[in-house]
N, C-alpha and C positions, 0 to 999 in steps of 0.2 A: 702841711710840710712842703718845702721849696730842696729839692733835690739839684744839683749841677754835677757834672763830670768835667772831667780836666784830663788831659791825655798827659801822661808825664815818662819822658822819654830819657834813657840811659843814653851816658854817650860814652866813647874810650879816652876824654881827651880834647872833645869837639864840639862840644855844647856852644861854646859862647858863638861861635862860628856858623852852628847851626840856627840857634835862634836871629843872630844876623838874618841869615841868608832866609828863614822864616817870615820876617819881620819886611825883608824885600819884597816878598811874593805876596803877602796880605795884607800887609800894612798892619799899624798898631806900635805900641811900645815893649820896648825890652825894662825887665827890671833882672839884673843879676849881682851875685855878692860871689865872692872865694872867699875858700878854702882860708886863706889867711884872712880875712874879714871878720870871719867866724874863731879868731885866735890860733890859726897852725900856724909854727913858728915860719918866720922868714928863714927862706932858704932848704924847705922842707919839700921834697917833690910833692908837689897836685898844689904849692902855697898859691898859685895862681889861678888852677883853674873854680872850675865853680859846685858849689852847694847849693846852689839853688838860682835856678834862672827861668825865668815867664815871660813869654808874649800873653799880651794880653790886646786882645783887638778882635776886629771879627771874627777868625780864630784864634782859642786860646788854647795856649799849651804850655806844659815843664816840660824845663831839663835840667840836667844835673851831670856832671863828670863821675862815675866811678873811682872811687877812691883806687890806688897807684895800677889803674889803668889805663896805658896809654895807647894803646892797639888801634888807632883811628882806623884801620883797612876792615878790622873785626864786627862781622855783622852775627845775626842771630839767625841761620838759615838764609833760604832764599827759594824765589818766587819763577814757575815759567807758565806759557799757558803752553797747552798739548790737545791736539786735536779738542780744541773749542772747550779745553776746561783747564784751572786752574788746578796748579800742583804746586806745594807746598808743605815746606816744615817750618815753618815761620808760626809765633802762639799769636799774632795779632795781622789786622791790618791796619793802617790810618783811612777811614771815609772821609770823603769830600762832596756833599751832595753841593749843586747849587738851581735857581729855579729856571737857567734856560741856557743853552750853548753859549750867546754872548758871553755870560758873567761867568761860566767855565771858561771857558777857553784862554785870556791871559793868565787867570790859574794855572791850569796845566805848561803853557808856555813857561811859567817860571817857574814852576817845580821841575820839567823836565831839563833845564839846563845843567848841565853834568850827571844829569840819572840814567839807568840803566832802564829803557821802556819797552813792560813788559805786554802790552794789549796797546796797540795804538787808539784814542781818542777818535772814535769814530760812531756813527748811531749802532744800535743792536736793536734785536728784538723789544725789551724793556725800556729802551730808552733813549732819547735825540741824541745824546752822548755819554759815552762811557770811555775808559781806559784806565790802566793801571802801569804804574814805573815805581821802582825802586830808585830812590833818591839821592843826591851824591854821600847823603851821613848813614844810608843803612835804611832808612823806612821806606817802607812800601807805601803806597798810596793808589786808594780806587776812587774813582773820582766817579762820576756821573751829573748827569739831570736828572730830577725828581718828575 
């Protein structure tokens, strides 16, 4: 049996934008359809946004607009660290491993452009590098070397 995971991410609004600025930072292709593509009349709010959108590339990921929500500022919890530990009401996080600081590090560079960074990118005990930020659409990301 051949098993895969796919991370598929809710947005308020901001999917197609998100996977954009996804597609920036790791390269790979978008494929997306709306709402109207799938038959919602024109002129119907969400007839634009999307039902269904993927990168697909070295990382792969969905997303999808929530039907008539548009709350782009509306996240699902949030993340701080506090004396050397993470705190949290967030149900996930996005991992990022990669195999050496080089091939992290533009990663992180372009994930943190407009995110809120919550561990700066720096070695820890486990690892030549780690960090974690909260991103401009709402997800968290921990990133490290393996």
């Amino acid at each position: 049996m051949t098993l895969t995971t796919t991370t598929h991410l809710n947005f308020r609004g901001t999917a197609r934008q998100a996977l954009d600025f996804y597609r920036s930072v790791f390269g790979g292709e978008v494929t997306a359809a709306t709402y109207g593509q799938f038959g919602m009349p024109d002129g119907v709010p969400g007839f634009d946004k999307l039902v269904f959108g993927q990168l697909d590339g070295p990382v792969r990921l969905m997303a999808y607009d929530v039907p008539g929500a548009d709350d782009a500022a509306a996240t699902a919890g949030t993340t701080r660290r506090e004396n050397g530990m993470t705190i949290t009401d967030r149900s996930f996080f996005q991992s990022l491993r990669a195999s050496s600081l080089d091939e992290l590090q533009p990663l992180w560079d372009g994930l943190a452009e407009g995110a809120t960074v919550i561990e700066p990118l720096a070695a820890s005990a486990w690892s030549a590098g780690f960090g974690m930020l909260t991103d401009r659409f709402g997800v968290t990301w921990v990133l490290d070397v393996a």
